[in-house]
N, C-alpha and C positions, 0 to 999 in steps of 0.2 A: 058414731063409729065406736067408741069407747062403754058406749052401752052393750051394741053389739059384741063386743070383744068378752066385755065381764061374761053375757048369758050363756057364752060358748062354753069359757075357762069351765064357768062352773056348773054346766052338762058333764063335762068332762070328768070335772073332780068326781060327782057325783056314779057317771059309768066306771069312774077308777076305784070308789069303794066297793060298788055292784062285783063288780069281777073279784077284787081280794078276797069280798067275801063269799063268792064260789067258787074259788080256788080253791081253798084252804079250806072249806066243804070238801069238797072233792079229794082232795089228794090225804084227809088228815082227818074228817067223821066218819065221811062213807066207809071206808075199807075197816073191815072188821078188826083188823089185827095189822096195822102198819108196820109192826116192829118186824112178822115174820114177814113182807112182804121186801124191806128192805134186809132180811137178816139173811131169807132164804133157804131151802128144803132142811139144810142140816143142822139143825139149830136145837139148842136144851135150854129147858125154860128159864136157866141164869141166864143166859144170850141173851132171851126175847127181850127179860126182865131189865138189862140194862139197857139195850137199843130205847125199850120204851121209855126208858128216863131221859136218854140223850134226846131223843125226839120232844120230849115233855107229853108224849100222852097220856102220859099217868096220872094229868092233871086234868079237873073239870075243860070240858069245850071253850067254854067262853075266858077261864085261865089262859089257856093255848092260845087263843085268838090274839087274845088285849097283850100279853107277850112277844108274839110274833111280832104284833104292828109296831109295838113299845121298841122293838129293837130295830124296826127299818128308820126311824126317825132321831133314838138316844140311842143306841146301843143298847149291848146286854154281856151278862155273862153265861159262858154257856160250858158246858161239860162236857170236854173231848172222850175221855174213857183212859185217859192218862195218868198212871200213877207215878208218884217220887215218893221216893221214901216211906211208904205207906202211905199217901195222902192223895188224894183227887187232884190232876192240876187245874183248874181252871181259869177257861182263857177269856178274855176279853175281844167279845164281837165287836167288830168298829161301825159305823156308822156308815153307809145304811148294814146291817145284820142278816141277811138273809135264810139264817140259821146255822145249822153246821152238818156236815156230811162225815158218817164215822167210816164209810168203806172208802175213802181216801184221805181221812184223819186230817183234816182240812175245813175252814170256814168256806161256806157255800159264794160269799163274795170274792174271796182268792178264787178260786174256779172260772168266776164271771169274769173278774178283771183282765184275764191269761185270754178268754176267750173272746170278750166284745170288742178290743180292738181289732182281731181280725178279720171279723162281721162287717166293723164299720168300714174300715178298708174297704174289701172286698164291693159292698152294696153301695157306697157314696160316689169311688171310680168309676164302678158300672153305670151307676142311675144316673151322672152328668152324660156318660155316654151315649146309652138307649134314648134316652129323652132328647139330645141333639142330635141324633142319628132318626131315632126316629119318625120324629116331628118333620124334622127337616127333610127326611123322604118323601111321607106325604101329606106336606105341602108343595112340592118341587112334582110329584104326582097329580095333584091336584089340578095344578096351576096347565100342565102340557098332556089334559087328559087325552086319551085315544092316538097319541101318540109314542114313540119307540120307547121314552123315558118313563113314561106311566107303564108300560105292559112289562116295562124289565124291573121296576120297580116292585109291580105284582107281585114278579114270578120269583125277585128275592123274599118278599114278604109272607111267603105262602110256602117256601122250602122254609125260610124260619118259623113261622108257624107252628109248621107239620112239624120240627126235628126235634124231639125231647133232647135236654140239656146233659143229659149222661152222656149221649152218643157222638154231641158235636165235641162235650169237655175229654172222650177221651179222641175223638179226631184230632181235637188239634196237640194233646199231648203226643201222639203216633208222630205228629207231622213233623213238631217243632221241638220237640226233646229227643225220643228214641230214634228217629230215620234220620233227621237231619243235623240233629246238637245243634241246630243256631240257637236254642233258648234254653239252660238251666232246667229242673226240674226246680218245680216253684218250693221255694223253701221262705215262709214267712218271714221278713227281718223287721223290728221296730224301723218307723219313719223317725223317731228319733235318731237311733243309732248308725243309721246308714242310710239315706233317700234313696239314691238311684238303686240300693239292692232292695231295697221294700219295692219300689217301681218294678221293676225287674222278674220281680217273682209274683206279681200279682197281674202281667198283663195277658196271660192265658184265661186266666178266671175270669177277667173284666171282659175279654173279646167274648167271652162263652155267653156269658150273661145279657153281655149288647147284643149278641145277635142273636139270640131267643128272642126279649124282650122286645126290641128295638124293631121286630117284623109284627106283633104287635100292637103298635105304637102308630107305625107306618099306617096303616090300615085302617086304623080307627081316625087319626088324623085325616087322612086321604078323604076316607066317608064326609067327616066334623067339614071338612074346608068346601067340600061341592058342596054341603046343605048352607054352607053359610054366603056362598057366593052365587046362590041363586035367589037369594032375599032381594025386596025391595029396595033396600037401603043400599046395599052393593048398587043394586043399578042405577039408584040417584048420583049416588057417588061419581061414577062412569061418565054420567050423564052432562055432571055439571064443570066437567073436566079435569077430574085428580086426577095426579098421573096413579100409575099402574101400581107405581110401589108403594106408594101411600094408601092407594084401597087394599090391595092385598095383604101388606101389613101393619100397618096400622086400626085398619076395622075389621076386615074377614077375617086376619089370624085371632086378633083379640077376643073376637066373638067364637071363634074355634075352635081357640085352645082351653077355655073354661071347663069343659068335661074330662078333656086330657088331665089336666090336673088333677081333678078326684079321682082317676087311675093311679096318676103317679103318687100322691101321697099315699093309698091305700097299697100301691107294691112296696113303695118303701118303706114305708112301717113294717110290712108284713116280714121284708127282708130282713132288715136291723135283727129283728127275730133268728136271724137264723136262715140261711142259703145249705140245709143240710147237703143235699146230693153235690154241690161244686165245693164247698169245703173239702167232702168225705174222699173225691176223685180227684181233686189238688194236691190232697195229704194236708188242708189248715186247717186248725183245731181252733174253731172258731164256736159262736151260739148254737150253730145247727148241729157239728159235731159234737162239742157238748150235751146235748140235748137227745141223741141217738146215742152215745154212751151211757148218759144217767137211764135213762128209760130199759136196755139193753141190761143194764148192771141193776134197774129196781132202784134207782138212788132216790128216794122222791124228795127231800129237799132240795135240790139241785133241779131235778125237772118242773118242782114247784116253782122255782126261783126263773126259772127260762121261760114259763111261760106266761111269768105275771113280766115279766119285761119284754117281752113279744108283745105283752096286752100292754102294755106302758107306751110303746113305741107308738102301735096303730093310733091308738086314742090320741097322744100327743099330735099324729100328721094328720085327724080330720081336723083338728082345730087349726092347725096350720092352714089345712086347706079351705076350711071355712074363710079364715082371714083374706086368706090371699082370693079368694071371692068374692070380698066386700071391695077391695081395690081396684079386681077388673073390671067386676058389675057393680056399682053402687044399686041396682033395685034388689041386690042380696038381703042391704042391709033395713030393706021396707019389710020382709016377709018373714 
């Protein structure tokens, strides 16, 4: 097992240099002229001239690069564009560094930190949600196929489906704030600060998310639990007289829900990244709305910095999800 563990880790590490270093291709060799990209149409070439320093591409590529990384792991110092007294102030990037952002004169980690708690919020409430909601649809489908609870089960799963997350997030805003006031308009509060108002303003966004997701969930389940209880081993099971709840979950679900998993680890990394459209129709200013204003504003440190931790995240849940592979199936860990 601990063999298996190590080869995953360091896949992993190894896809997490691959991506840094085509991120940072991307968003920092390719483009001809970063400065004016982030400077923007009206700019004179003292502008460009200093953006390009704040950026550091005035310096060789592989300077820039060994920099960048040098300051996600020690820090760095970096040059806001701030003067006193006549003098440059420069600030000290904390650790990890993600660079710095001069169109809102700001370290690109303050930006993050404002932002990924409401990510994490928003996608950790939902994903316990969808994920017991949906599973437990269908398998409860599963179990009473061709009867009323499977075809009503469907016929939720197939409205969620079909209903893109814009339309239901502002349904139920219509429903439950402007027509009726029973619910607040969701206004973010640290779970530090206050629980029940962080609760409170984040349960429209969670229902939004469960019920896209969680119809889904339902369905592929549904499929996963018939193919697994029409196997041989289910019917020895039957056979040799376990009761019902013991075969259905303890062997069909176990064997069922294995592929469920590499769904859910692969949404939820992808989330952590950013829920941009239910952030942006909530009003939370989370990774996804971050990440549609820097791109919106040209900020490219910022949109750099969001999608190497969008790519952090995924990366992080397949190795989770590998693990948690090697637990339910031990022949994971033969292959």
């Amino acid at each position: 097992m601990l063999r298996f563990i190590i080869k995953r880790v360091l896949a992993a590490l190894l896809t997490l240099v691959a991506i840094d270093v085509i991120t940072f291709v991307m968003f920092f060799a390719i483009p001809s002229s970063p400065a004016e990209a982030n400077c923007g149409k009206n700019c004179t070439p003292e502008t460009i001239a200093r953006v390009n320093h704040y950026l550091g591409v005035d310096r060789p590529f592989m300077v820039q690069f060994a920099e960048f990384n040098r300051g996600i792991f020690l820090g760095r110092d970096v040059d806001g564009g701030r003067v006193l007294n006549g003098k440059p102030v420069i600030d000290h990037c904390h650790i990890p560094c993600l660079g710095y952002s001069f169109k809102t004169q700001e370290q690109v980690t303050d930006v993050i930190g404002r932002a990924l708690p409401v990510t994490t919020s928003i996608v950790i409430g939902a994903a316990v949600l969808w994920l017991v909601t949906g599973v437990g649809l269908g398998v409860y489908s599963a179990l009473h196929r061709g009867k009323f609870g499977d075809k009503f089960a469907i016929g939720v799963s197939l409205v969620g489906t079909s209903m893109p997350v814009y339309f239901f997030a502002l349904l139920l805003l219509s429903i439950f704030v402007f027509s009726t006031g029973l619910l607040p308009y969701p206004q973010y509060t640290s779970i530090a600060t206050n629980p029940a108002k962080w609760a409170l303003a984040l349960i429209l966004p969670w229902i939004a998310l469960t019920f896209v997701q969680a119809a889904g969930y339902a369905r592929y389940s549904r499929s996963q639990m018939l193919e697994t209880l029409s196997e041989d081993y289910i019917r020895t099971a039957r056979a040799i007289g376990l009761p019902a709840r013991t075969v259905h979950l303890r062997h069909a679900l176990r064997a069922a829900i294995t592929p469920v998993i590499t769904l859910f680890g692969l949404d939820l990394g992808a989330f952590l990244g950013g829920v941009a459209i239910t952030e942006t129709i909530f009003g939370m200013h989370g990774m996804g709305w971050a990440s549609v204003q820097a791109a919106s504003d040209l900020n490219l440190p910022v949109i750099m910095a969001t999608v190497l931790i969008a790519s952090v995240f995924v990366v992080i849940m397949n190795v989770i999800v590998d693990v948690l592979y090697a637990f339910i199936d031990p022949r994971v860990k033969l292959s």
